[in-house]
Every structure is written in structure tokens, then in C-alpha cells.
C-alpha positions in Angstrom: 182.9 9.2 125.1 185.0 10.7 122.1 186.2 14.3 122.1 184.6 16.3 118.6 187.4 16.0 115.6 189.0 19.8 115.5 191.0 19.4 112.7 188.1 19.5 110.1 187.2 23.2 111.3 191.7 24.3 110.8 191.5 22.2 107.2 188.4 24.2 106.3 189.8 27.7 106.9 191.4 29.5 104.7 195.6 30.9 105.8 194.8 33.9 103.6 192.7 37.2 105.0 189.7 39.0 103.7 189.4 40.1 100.4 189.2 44.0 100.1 185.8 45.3 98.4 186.4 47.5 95.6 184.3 50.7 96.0 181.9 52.4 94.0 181.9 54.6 92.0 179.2 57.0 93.5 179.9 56.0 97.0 179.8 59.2 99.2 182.7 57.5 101.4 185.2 57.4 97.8 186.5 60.9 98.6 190.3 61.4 98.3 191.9 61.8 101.7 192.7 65.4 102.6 196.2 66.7 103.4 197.5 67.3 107.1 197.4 70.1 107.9 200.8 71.9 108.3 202.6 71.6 111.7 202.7 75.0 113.8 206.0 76.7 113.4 207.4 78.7 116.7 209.7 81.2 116.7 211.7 82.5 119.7 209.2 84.8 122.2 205.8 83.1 120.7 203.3 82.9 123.3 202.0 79.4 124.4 199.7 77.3 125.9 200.2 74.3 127.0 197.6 71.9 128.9 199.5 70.4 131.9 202.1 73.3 132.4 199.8 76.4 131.5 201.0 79.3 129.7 204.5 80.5 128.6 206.6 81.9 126.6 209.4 80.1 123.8 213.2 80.9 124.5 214.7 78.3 121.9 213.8 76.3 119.0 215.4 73.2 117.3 214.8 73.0 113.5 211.4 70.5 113.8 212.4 68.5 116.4 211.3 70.5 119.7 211.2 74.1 121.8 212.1 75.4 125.0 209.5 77.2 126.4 210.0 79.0 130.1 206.7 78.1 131.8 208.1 81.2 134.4 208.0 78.2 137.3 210.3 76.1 135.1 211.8 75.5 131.9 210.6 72.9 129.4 211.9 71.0 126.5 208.8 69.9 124.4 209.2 67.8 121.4 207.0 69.2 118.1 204.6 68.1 116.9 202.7 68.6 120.2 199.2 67.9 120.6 198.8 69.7 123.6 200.8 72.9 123.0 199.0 75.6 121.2 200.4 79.1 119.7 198.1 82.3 120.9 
């Protein structure tokens, strides 16, 4: 019994991906993509929330890069952006 040829199936496709559809004009979905919103800026002695540690209150800020907020049980450095700390 012979084993089926593979090779044909490799020689047939093609190396190079999918060719991108051009869209139309009037397509609902040809909308320009909106700008992020701006990150939240703290400042020291904002009030926040935060989903795992609760609420607290910021003690010290580093230029974009992250807070210190006192969570009154603990202290926490939290890097910014942060999706789960929110400003009240």
C-alpha cells in the first residue's frame, strides 16, 4: 500500500500571507480610530480606589512611572497606568 504524496499540497501553497481588502468607501466600519484617552494624573493626598487593596490615599508620585499610595494596612508602590486603580 503506498502512503498519499504530501508534497503536492506544500508546492501548491503559497509562502506569502493574505492579501489585505481595501475598504470602502461608505463602509460604516472606515471610521478613523479615536484617541486614548489621557492617563489619570495623581497628585499627593488624592483619594483612591483600588480593586484588590481597597481604598487609600497617595503619599508620593514618580513623574509617569508609578505612586505610593498608603492602603492604612500597608503601603503600596503601584506602577501607572493602572487599570485597577481609580481616582474618587
Amino acid at each position: 500500500m503506498r502512503r498519499p504524496v504530501v508534497r503536492r499540497i506544500l508546492i501548491v501553497m503559497s509562502p506569502y500571507g493574505p492579501v489585505r481588502r481595501r475598504p470602502l468607501p461608505n463602509s460604516p466600519f472606515n471610521v478613523p480610530e479615536a484617541d486614548a484617552p489621557p492617563a489619570e494624573s495623581y497628585a499627593v493626598s488624592d483619594q483612591v480606589s483600588h480593586d484588590k487593596y481597597g481604598l487609600g490615599t497617595i503619599i508620593g508620585v514618580e513623574d509617569g512611572v508609578s505612586v505610593i499610595v498608603d492602603f492604612r494596612s500597608h503601603k503600596q508602590r503601584l506602577s501607572t497606568p493602572c487599570a485597577k486603580l481609580i481616582k474618587l
